[in-house]
N, C-alpha and C positions, 0 to 999 in steps of 0.2 A: 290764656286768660279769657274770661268770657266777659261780657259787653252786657251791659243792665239794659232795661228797657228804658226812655227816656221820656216815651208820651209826647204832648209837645213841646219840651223842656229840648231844650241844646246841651249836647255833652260838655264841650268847651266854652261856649259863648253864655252868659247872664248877666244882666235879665235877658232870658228867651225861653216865653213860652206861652199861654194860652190862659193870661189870666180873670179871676171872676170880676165881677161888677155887681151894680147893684140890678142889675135888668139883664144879664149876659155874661159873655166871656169878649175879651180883648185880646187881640194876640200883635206882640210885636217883639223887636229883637234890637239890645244895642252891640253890634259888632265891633267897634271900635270906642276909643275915649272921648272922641266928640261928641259922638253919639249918647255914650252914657251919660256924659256931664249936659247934655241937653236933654235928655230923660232927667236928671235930677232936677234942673233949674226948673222946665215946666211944673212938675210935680211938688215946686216949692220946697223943697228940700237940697239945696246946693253942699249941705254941710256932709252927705253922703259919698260925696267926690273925695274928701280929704280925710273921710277915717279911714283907717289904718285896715281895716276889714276887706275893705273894696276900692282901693286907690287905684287898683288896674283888675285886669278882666282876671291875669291870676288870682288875686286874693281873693277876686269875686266868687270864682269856681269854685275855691275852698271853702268860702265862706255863705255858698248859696242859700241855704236854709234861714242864717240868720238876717240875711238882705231879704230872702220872701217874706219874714217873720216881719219886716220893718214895712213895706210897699203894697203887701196884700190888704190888710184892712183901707191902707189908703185908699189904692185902686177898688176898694167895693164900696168906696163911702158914695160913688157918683156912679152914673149911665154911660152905658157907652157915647151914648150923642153929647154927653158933656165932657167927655174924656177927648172923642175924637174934636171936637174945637178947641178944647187945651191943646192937642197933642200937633193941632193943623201947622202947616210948615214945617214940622221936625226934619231932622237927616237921616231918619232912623225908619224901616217898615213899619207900619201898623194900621189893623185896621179892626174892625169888629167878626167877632162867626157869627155869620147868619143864616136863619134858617132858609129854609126852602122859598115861604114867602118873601124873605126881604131880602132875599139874591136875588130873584127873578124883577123884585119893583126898585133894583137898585136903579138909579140915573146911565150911569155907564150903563150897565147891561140891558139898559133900553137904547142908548142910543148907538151900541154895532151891531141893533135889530139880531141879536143872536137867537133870539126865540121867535123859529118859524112859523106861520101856518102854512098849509098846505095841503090837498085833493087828493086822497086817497082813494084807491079802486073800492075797498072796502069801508069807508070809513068818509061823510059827508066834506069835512075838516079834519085837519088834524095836527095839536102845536108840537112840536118839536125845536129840539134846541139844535143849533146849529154849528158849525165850527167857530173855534173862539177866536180864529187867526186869519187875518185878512193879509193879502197882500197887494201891492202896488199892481194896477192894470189886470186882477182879478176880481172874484165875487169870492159871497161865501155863502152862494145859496143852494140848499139841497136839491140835488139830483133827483132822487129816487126817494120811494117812500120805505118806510121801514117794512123789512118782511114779515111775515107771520108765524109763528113759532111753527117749527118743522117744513117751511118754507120749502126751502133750499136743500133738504137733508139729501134728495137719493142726488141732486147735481154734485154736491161737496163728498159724498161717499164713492161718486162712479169715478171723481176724478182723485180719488186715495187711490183708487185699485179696485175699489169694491165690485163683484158681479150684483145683478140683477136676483142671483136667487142668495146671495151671502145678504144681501138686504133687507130682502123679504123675510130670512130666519131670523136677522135681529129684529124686525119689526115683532114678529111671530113671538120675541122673545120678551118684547116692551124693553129691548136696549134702547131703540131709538122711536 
């Protein structure tokens, strides 16, 4: 039997997926029934706990389409920023997609300095992003600068196997 594609919809688990807003997308997931019923009661709708459609995560499953039919216009009537203060406290994941800018100026991701500067041979400055995982009595600050396209190519070939003139024919060939 073959497997549908899901997106970011959950095969088993709904609601879970990546829904619209009036300004974005919101993504969260309720995994269990406390969960759900605390996505119901924020979103002012507790009477979705007790129909018969979605009393538990099986009915849900069955019945996904008609629960997105019912939550989706909700969820795009407000913003993210006003979803995620409703949503503040839940027991459930959730949070906004953001893009490029509003990851980088999110609060946390300023404050574990993940986006580096740093002194390149080539290059006066230069931000990079850093590892996202710190641990106890380490750092997480980079090493080395990043290489330069083809950098490294005949070190990472010579240590395949490659000889010096099997190199030079891919070169000769624009493999590498």
């Amino acid at each position: 039997m073959l497997t549908k594609r899901w997106g970011t919809e959950h095969e088993s688990v709904v609601p879970y997926k990546a829904f619209k807003t009036s300004n974005g997308f919101l993504t969260f997931g309720t995994g269990n029934e406390a969960q759900y019923k605390s996505f119901c009661d924020r979103i002012s709708m507790p009477e979705l706990t007790t129909d018969e459609r979605f009393v538990n995560n099986e009915c849900r499953v069955k019945n996904r389409e008609e629960l997105y039919k019912i939550i989706e216009p909700l969820l795009e009537s407000k913003t993210n920023e006003e979803w995620m203060k409703i949503f503040e406290g839940v027991p459930f994941p959730v949070g906004p997609v953001n893009n490029m800018k509003q990851a980088f100026n999110n609060e946390h991701v300023k404050d574990i300095n993940i986006v580096q500067e740093i002194d390149c041979s080539y290059n006066a400055k230069l931000k990079i992003v850093g590892p996202a995982v710190t641990f106890k009595n380490s750092s997480n600050l980079i090493r080395r600068e990043p290489p330069l396209l083809g950098q490294h190519t005949n070190e990472v070939l010579t240590s395949l196997g490659y000889s010096t003139k099997e190199i030079e024919l891919l070169r000769s060939k624009t493999v590498v």
